[in-house]
C-alpha positions in Angstrom: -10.6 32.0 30.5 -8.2 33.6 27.9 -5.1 32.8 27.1 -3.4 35.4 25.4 -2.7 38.9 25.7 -4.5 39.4 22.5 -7.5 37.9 23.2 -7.6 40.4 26.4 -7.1 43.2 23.9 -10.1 42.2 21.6 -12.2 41.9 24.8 -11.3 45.1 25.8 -12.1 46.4 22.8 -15.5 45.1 22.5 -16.2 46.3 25.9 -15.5 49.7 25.5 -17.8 49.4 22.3 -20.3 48.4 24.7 -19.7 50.9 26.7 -20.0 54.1 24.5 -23.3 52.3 22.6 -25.0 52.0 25.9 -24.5 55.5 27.5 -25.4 56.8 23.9 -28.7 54.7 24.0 -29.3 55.7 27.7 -28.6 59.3 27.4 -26.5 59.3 30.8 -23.4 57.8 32.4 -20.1 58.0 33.0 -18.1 57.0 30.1 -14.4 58.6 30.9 -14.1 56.5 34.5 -15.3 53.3 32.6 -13.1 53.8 29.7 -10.3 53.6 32.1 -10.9 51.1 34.4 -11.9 48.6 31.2 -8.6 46.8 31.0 -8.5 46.0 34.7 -11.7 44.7 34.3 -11.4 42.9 31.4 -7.7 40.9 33.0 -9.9 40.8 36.1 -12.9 38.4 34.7 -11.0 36.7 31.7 -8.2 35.7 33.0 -7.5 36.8 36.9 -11.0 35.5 38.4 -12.7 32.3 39.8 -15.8 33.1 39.2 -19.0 31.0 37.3 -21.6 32.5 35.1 -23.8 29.6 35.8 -23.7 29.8 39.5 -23.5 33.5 40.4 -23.9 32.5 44.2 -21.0 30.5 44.3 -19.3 30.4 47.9 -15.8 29.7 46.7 -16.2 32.3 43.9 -13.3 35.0 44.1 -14.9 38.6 44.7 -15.2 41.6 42.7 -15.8 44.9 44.2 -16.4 48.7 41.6 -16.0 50.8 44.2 -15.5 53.7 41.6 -19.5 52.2 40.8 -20.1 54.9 38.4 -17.7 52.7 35.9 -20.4 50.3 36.1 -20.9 50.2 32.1 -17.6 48.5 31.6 -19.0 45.5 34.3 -21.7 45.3 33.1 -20.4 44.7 29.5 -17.8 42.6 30.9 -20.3 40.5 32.6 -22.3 40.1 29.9 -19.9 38.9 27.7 -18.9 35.8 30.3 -22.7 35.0 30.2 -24.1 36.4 33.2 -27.0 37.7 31.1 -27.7 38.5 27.7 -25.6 41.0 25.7 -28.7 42.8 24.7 -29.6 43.5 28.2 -26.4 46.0 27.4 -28.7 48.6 26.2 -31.2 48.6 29.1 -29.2 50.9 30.7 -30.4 53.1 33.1 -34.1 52.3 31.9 -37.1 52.2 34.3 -37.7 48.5 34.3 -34.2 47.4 33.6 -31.9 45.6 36.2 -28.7 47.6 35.2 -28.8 50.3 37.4 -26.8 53.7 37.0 -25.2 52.4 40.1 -24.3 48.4 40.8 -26.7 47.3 43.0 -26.6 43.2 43.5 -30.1 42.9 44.3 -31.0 43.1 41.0 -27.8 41.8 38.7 -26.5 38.6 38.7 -23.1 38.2 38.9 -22.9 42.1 41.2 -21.2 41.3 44.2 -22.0 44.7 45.9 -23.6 47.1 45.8 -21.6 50.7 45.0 -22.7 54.3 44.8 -21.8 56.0 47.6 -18.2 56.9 47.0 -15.0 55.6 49.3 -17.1 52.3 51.1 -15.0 49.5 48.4 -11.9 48.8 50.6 -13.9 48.3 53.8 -16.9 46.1 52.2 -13.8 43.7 50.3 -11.7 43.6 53.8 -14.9 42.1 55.2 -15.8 39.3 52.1 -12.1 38.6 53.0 -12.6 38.2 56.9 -16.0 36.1 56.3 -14.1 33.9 53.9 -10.9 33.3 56.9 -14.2 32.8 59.6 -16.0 29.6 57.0 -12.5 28.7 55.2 -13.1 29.7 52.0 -10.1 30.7 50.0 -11.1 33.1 47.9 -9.5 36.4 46.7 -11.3 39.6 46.6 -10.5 42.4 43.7 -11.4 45.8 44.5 -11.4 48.8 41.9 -11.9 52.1 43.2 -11.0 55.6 41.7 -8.2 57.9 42.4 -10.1 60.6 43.5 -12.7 58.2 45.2 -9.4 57.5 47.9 -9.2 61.2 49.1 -12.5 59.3 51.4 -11.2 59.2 55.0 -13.1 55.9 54.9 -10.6 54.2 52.5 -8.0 55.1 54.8 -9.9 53.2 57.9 -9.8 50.1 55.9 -6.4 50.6 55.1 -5.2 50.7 58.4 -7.5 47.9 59.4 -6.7 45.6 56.7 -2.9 45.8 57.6 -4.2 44.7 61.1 -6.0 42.1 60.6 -3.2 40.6 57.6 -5.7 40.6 54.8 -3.6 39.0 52.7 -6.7 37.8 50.2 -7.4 42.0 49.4 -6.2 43.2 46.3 -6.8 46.5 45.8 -6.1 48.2 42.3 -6.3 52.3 42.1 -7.6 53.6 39.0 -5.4 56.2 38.6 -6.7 58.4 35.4 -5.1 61.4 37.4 -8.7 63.5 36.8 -11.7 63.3 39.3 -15.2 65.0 38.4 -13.9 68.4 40.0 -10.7 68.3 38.1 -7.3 67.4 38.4 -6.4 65.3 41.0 -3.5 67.1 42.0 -5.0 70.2 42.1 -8.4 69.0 44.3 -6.6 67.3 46.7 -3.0 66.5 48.5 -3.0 63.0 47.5 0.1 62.5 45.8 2.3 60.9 46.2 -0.5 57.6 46.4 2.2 54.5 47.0 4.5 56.2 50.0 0.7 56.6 52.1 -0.4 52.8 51.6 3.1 51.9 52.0 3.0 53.5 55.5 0.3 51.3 56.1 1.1 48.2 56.0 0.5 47.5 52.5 1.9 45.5 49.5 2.4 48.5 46.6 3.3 47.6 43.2 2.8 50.7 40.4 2.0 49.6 36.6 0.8 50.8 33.4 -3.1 50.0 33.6 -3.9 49.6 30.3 -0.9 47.2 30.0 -2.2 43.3 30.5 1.2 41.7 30.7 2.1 44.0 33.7 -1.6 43.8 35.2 -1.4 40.2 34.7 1.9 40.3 36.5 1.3 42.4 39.4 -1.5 40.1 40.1 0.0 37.0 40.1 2.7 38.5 42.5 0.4 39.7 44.9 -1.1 36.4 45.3 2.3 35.5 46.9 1.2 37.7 50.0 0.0 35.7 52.3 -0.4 38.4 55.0 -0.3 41.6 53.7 -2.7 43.7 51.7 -1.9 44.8 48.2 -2.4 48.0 46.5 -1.7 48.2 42.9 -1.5 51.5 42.0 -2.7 51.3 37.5 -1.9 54.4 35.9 -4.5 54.8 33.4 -6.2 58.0 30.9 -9.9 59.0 31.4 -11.2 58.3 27.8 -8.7 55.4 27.0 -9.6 54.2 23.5 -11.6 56.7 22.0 -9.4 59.6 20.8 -11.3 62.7 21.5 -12.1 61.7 24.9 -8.7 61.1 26.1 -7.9 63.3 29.3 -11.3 65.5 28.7 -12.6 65.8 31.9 -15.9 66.7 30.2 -16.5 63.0 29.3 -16.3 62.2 33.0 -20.4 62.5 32.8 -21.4 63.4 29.1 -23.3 61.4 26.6 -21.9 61.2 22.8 -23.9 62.9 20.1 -25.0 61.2 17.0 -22.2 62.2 15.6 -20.0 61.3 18.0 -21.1 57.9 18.7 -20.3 57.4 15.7 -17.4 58.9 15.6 -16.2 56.8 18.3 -17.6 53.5 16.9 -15.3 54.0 13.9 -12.5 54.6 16.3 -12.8 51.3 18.1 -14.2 49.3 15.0 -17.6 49.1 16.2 -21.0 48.7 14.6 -22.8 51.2 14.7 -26.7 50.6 16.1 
């Protein structure tokens, strides 16, 4: 576990390395969600998290859910990194043979605690790791990530209510809020906005931060862990892109792979080697 915000920086950084190298080597993904949801990631699993590397089956582990699970190149370098598996499994991505999926999928990663694709199904699957863990008494917490556009899914809004219900006060749910989903602005696709007022109507523990600030992600977590009843949404305002300069707010990089060039581009950017 870290201990300084610094040290959360430097991982960062060497995540979303791992993340452009990867896509570039695979030739697909997603690297504008990941980009953004790296630092909630990264406080999640250095600092935030219960978890083991060495017993990925842990009952008393805490939870992580991508719900967003086309991000999943910023887990999987995060989990790599804490030991799950080797660091040059990183570039297996999206292979035939490989077990990092273009989705998560926890039949075949250690350390995936479900399974993600299929847009909107996060906040449901985490209110029930939390319910199964109040029916055998196990304490953990369970983190959920999911995307801005992701919550225009009436699903998300089912588990909302539900969770208020049933006083899930072990759900933490941040909201990667980049402002741009793969059809465009958010505010343009959809009547979303304002985000806090709707989960706020529901029951819900709403804090709003800077995501790509660890002191206040660090923060908001620790105070929603003071909630023993009620659900919390933390709303992370975040850029698609964060990190690499010519990707920053580009919708195009929501699903684009970086040319030579621009691999390498973005390696000098983020003081990467360059493979």
């Amino acid at each position: 576990m870290t201990d300084t915000i610094g040290e959360l920086q430097e991982i960062a950084r060497q995540i979303r390395i791992d993340v452009v190298t990867t896509i570039h080597k695979a030739g697909d993904g997603h690297p504008g969600a990941a980009l953004s949801a790296t630092d909630l990631i990264a406080a999640l699993y250095f600092r935030v998290m219960k978890v083991d590397p060495a017993r990925p089956d842990w009952a008393e582990r805490d939870r992580f859910v991508l719900s967003k699970g086309h991000a999943c190149p910023a887990l999987y370098a995060a989990l790599a990194r804490k030991g799950y598996f080797s660091h040059d499994d990183l570039v297996g991505l999206r292979s035939l043979g490989s077990h990092l999926q273009g989705h998560p999928d926890m039949n075949k990663t250690l350390g995936i605690d479900f399974t993600s694709g299929s847009l909107g199904n996060g906040v449901s699957i985490g209110l029930g790791m939390v319910l199964a863990g109040r029916v055998t008494r196990l304490d953990y917490f369970v983190y959920v990530v999911t995307g801005d556009g992701e919550i225009e899914e009436g699903v998300v809004w089912e588990a909302a209510m539900s969770a208020a219900k049933y006083r899930a006060g072990r759900l933490i749910v941040f909201v990667d809020n980049n402002g741009i989903q793969s059809g465009g602005p958010v505010e343009q696709v959809s009547g979303l906005y304002p985000i806090l007022p709707k989960w706020e109507a529901f029951g819900w523990h709403c804090q709003e931060i800077d995501g790509h600030d660890f002191s206040q992600i660090l923060s908001a977590v620790e105070d929603t862990q003071m909630e023993a009843e009620r659900p919390s949404l933390i709303l992370a305002h975040t850029v698609k892109g964060q990190g690499v300069p010519f990707m920053i707010g580009d919708n195009s990089w929501h699903k684009r792979v970086p040319t030579r060039q621009e691999y390498e581009e973005a390696m000098r950017a983020l003081g990467g080697p360059v493979w």
